[in-house]
PAZAPA-6282 format. One record per residue (C-alpha): y negated, z, x negated; residue in one letter; chain. Coordinates in Angstrom, 3 decimals. Example, Ala and Ser with C-alpha at 12.3 -4.5 7.8 and 13.67 -1.06 7.14 Angstrom:
2
((4.500 7.800 -12.300) "A" "A");
((1.060 7.140 -13.670) "S" "A");
//
This chain:
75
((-2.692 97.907 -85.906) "X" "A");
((1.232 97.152 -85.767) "X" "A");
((2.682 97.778 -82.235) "X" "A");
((4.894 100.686 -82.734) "X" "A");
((6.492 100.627 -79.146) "X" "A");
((8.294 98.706 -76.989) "X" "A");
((8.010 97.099 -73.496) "X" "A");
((6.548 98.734 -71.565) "X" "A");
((5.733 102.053 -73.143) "X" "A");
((2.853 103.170 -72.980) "X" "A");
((1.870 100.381 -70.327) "X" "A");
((0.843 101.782 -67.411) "X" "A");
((0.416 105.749 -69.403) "X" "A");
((-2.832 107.506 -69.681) "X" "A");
((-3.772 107.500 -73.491) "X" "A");
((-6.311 108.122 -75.558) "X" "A");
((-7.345 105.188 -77.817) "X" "A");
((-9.598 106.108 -81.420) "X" "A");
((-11.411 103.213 -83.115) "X" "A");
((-11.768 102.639 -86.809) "X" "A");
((-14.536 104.737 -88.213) "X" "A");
((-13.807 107.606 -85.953) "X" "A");
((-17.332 107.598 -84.300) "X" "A");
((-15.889 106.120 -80.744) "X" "A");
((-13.087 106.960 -78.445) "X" "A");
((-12.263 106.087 -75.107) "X" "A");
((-9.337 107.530 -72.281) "X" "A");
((-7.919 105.182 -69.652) "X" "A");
((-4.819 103.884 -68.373) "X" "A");
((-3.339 100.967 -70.619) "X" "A");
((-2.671 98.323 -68.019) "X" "A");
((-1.622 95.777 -70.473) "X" "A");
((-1.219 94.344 -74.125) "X" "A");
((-2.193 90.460 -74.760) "X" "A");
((-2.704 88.456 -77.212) "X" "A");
((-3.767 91.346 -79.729) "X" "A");
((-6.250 92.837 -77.318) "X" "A");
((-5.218 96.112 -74.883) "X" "A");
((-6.274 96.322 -72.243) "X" "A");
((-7.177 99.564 -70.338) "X" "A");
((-8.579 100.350 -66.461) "X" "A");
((-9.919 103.751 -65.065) "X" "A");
((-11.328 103.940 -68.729) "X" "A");
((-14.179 106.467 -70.308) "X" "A");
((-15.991 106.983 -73.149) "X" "A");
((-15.350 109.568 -74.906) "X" "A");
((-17.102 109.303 -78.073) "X" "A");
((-19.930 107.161 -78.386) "X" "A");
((-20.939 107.010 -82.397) "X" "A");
((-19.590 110.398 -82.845) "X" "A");
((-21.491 112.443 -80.210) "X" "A");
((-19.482 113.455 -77.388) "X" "A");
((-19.985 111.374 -73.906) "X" "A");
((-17.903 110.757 -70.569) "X" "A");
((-19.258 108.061 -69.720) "X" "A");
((-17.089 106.157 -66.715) "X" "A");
((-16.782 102.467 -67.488) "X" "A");
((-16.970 99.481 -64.517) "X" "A");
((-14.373 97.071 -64.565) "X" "A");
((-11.595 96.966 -67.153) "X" "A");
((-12.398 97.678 -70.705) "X" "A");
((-10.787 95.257 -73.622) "X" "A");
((-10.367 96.311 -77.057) "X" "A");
((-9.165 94.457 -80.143) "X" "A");
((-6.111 95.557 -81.381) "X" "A");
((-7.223 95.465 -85.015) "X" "A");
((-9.906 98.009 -84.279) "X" "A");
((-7.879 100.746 -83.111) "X" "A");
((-7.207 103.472 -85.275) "X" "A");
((-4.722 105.133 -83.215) "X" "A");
((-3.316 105.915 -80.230) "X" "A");
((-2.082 109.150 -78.308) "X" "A");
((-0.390 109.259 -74.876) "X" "A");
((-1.165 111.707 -72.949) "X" "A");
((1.101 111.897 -69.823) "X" "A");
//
């Protein structure tokens, strides 16, 4: 996925972050970007393989960069 903002938007946003396939989804705070991972805290699932969840996560949740579809800011 190319990185289409800047520092620090969305850092520290609520977003919404799709993975490829469409079939998972999470919401959380992005805390951080690093070495083509985000990172986000507070985060649930929203999707888990297409069926709708919300399912609090423990901890912080790491995602790959190149398996994110897209991403939507929400506040």
């Amino acid at each position: 996925m190319m990185w289409p903002f800047r520092a620090p938007y969305p850092v520290l946003h609520e977003c919404l972050v799709n993975l490829k396939g469409g079939k998972t989804a999470f919401r959380g705070a992005v805390w951080r970007r690093r070495d083509g991972f985000l990172v986000l805290k507070r985060a649930v699932q929203l999707l888990d393989e297409g069926r709708p969840v919300k399912r609090p996560l423990d901890g912080e949740l790491v995602i790959p960069e190149g398996n994110i579809e897209f991403l939507q800011v929400l506040g």
